[in-house]
Each structure stands twice: as C-alpha cells, then as structure tokens.
C-alpha positions, -999 to +999 in steps of 0.1 A: +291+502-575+288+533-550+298+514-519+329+500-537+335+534-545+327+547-512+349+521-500+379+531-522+374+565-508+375+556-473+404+536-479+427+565-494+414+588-468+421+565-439+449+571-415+478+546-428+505+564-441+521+561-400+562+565-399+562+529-394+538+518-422+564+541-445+596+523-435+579+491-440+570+504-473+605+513-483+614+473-470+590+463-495+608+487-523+639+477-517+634+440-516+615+445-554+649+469-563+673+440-549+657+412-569+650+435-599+692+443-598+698+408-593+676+396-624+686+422-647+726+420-642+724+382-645+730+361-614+750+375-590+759+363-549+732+366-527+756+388-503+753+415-531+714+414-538+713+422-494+742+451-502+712+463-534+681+455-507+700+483-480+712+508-507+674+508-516+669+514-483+688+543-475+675+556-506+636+550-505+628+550-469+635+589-467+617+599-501+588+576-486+592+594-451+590+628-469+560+617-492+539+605-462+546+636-436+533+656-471+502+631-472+495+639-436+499+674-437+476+678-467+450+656-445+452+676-412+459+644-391+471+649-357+506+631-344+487+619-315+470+600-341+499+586-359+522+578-332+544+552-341+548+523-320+582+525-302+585+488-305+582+482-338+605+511-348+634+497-329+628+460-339+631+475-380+659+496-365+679+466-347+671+442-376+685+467-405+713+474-385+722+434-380+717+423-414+744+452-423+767+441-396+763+407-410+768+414-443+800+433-435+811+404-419+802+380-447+821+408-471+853+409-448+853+369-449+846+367-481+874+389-492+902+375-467+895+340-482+896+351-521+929+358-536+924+395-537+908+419-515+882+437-531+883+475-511+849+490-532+827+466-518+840+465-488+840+504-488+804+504-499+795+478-473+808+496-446+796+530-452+760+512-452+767+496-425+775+530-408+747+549-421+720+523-404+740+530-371+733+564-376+699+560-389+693+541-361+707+562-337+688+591-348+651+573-353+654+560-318+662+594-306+631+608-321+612+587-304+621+588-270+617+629-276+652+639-276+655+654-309+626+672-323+613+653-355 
C-alpha cells in the first residue's frame, strides 16, 4: 500500500503538465464537449459537432494553459525543463487550423447548395476559423522567441 502511495505521489509531482501536454488536454476536452453537445441536443450534422469540438477549443485550451503555468509555478520547475517540442506545437497548430479551414469550406458548400444561406453559422465558422490563424500565428511566434511568453 505505501509504494502505491508513493507511486501516486511521484506521479502528481512529476513534470507533465508541459504547454504541449495542456493543448492536448484541451483536444481531449473538447472532443468529450462536442459529443456531449451532440448527444444532448439530439442528433445533429457531423459538421456542427467539429464547429462544438473548436469552440471547446478556444475556450479550454487557455483556462488549461493558465492552470498548468499556475501548477508549474507552485512546483518551481524550470522552462528549460518544460520546453515544448517545436514540432509537435506546429503539427497541433497546422492541424487545428485545417480542420477549421475545412469546415468553413464544408459550411460555405453546405449553405450555397441549401435553399437558404444560413449567415450565423457561417459567421460563427469563420470567426473560428480566424481565431486559430491567430492562435496559430501567435503560439508559433512564442516559440521561435519572438514574442515573450
């Protein structure tokens, strides 16, 4: 019983709260939020459970990003330490920001082939689809050192 406890501790005192471990976390979040929307309003398109899985995103990822900067800080862990990998940030970055282009293109399809153009969601889809263009434009800075974090 004392090593399992000893190896819970070591666990929640390990280093893995890292920015990238966070964003992947806030994936995970929204991806439970989008399916969670999806069952509780009854069935609805697939293209609007991936417009509920990125307003999740913008939503979580920074609370998360704010919540795991605390954790470190109440730790003492260096940066050096917890260096994200440049890689993987821009991969996450690239991806979110082609499955919004995507979906805006779905949406714009979508809406030119139904009778009626339906301006809120393509509003809505196109200010996400902004915002992870600026998020990504941002996050990469950051990394490469041009903006201070």
């Amino acid at each position: 019983m004392k090593s399992l406890v000893k190896k819970i501790k070591n666990y929640l005192t390990s280093t893995v709260f890292t920015p990238t471990i966070d964003r992947f976390i806030g994936v995970g979040f929204a991806f439970i939020g989008a399916f969670t929307g999806s069952f509780l309003s009854g069935t609805i398109p697939f293209w609007q459970m991936v417009l509920y899985f990125l307003a999740f995103c913008v939503v979580f990822i920074p609370i998360l990003k704010f919540a795991g900067k605390q954790w470190r800080e109440a730790k003492n862990l260096d940066k050096k330490e917890l260096k994200p990998s440049i890689r993987a940030e821009r991969i996450l970055s690239n991806a979110l920001v082609g499955l919004a282009v995507v979906l805006l293109i779905f949406t714009l399809v979508v809406n030119i082939l139904d009778e009626t153009f339906n301006w809120i969601w393509f509003g809505i889809i196109l200010f996400v689809v902004l915002w992870s263009f600026l998020w990504r434009y941002i996050n990469v800075r950051r990394l490469r050192g041009i903006f201070p974090s």
